[in-house]
N, CA, C and O of each residue as an XYZ file, in Angstrom:
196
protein
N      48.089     89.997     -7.033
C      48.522     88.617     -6.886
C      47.350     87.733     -6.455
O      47.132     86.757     -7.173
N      46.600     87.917     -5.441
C      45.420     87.141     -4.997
C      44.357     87.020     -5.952
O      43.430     86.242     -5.724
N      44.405     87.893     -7.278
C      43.655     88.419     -8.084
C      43.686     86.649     -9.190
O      42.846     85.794     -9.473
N      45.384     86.905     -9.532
C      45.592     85.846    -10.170
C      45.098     84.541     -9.661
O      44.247     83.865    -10.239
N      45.759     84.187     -8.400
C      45.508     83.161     -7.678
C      44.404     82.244     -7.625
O      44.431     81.016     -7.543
N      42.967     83.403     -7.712
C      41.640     82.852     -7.576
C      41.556     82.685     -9.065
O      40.787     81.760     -9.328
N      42.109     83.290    -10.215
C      41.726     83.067    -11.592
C      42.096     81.707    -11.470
O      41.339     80.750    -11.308
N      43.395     81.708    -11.567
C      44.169     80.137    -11.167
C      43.359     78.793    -10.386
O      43.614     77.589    -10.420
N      42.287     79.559     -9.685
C      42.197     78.131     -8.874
C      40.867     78.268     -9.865
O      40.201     77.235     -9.799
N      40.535     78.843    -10.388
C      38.533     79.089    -10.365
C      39.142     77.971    -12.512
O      38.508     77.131    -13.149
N      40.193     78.472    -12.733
C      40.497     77.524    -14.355
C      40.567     75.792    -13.717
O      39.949     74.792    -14.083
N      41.363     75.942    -12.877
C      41.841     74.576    -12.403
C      40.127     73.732    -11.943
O      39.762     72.659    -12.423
N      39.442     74.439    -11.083
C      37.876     73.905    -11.134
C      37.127     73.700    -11.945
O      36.303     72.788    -11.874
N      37.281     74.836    -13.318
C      36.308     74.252    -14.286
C      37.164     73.136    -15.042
O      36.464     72.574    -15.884
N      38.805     72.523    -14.980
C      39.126     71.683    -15.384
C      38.753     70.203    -14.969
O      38.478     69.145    -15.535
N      38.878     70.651    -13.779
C      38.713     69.617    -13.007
C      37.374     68.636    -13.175
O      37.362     67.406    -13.201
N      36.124     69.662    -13.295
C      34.957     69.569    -13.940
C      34.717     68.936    -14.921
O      34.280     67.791    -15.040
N      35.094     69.921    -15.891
C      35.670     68.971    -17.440
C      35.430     67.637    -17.593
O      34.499     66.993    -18.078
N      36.856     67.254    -16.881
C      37.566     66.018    -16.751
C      36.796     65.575    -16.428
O      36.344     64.729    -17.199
N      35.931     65.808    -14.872
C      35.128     64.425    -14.593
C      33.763     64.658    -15.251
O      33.059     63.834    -14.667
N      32.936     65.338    -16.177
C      32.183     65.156    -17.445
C      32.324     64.799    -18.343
O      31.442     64.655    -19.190
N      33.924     64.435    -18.510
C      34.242     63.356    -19.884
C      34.252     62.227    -19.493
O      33.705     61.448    -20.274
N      34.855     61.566    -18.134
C      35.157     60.618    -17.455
C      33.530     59.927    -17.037
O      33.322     58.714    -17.063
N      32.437     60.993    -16.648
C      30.966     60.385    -16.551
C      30.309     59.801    -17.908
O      29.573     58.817    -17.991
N      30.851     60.828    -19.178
C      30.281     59.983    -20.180
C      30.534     59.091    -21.063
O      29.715     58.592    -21.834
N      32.271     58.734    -20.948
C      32.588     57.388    -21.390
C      32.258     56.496    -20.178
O      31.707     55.454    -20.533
N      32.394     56.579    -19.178
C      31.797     55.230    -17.841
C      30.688     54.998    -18.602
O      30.697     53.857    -19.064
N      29.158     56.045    -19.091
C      27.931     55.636    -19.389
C      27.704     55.353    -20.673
O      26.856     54.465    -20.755
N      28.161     55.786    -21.907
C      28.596     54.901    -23.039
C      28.991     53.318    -23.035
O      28.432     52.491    -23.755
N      29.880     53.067    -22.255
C      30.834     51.505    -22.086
C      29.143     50.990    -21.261
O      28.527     49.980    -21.602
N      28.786     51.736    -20.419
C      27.780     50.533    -19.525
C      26.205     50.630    -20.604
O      25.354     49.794    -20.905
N      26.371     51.860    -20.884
C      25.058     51.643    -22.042
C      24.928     50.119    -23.074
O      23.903     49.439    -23.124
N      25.816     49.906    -23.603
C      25.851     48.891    -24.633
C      25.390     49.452    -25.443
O      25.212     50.663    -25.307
N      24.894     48.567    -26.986
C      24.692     48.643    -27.913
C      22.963     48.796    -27.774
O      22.105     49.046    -28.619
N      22.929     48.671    -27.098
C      21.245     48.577    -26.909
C      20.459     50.133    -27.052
O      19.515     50.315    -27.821
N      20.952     51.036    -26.299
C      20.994     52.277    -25.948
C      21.470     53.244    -27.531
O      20.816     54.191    -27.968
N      22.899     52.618    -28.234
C      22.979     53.303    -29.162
C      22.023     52.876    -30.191
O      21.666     53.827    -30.887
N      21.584     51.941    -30.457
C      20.638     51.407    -31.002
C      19.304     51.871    -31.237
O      18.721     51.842    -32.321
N      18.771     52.386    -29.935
C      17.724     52.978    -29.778
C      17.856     54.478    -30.127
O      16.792     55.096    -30.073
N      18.839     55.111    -30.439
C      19.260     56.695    -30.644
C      19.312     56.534    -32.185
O      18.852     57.330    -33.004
N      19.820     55.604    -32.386
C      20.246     55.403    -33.992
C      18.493     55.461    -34.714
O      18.176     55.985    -35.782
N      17.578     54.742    -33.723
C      16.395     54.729    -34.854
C      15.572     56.365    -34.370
O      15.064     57.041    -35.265
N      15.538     56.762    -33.162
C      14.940     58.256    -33.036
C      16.156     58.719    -33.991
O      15.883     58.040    -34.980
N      16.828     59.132    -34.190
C      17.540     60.080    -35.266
C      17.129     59.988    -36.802
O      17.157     60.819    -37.709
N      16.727     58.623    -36.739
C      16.389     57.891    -38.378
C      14.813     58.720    -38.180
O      14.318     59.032    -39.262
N      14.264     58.974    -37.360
C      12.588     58.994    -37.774
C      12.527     60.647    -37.754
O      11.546     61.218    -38.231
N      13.798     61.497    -37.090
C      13.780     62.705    -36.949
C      13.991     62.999    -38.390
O      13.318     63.765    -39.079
N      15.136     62.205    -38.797
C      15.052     62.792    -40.188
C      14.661     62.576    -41.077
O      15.369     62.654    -42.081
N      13.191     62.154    -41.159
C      12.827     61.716    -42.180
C      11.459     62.824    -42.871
O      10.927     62.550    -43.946
């Protein structure tokens, strides 16, 4: 039983995790602007060329 318990809590932590690594990278997307994707858009253009 204690066996489960810690499986249980140790899933619920890496959820928890998760969540707030999705939650950090839409906050920094929205505050990036267009400026930021902008600048990714032309390093990707010169990678593939």
């Amino acid at each position: 039983m204690e066996i489960l318990m810690n499986l249980l809590l140790m899933l619920g932590g890496v959820a928890v995790f998760m969540f707030g690594m999705k939650q950090m990278s839409s906050g920094l997307e929205r505050s990036a602007g267009s400026g930021i994707r902008n600048l990714f858009k032309k390093i990707q253009q010169k990678q593939s060329l």
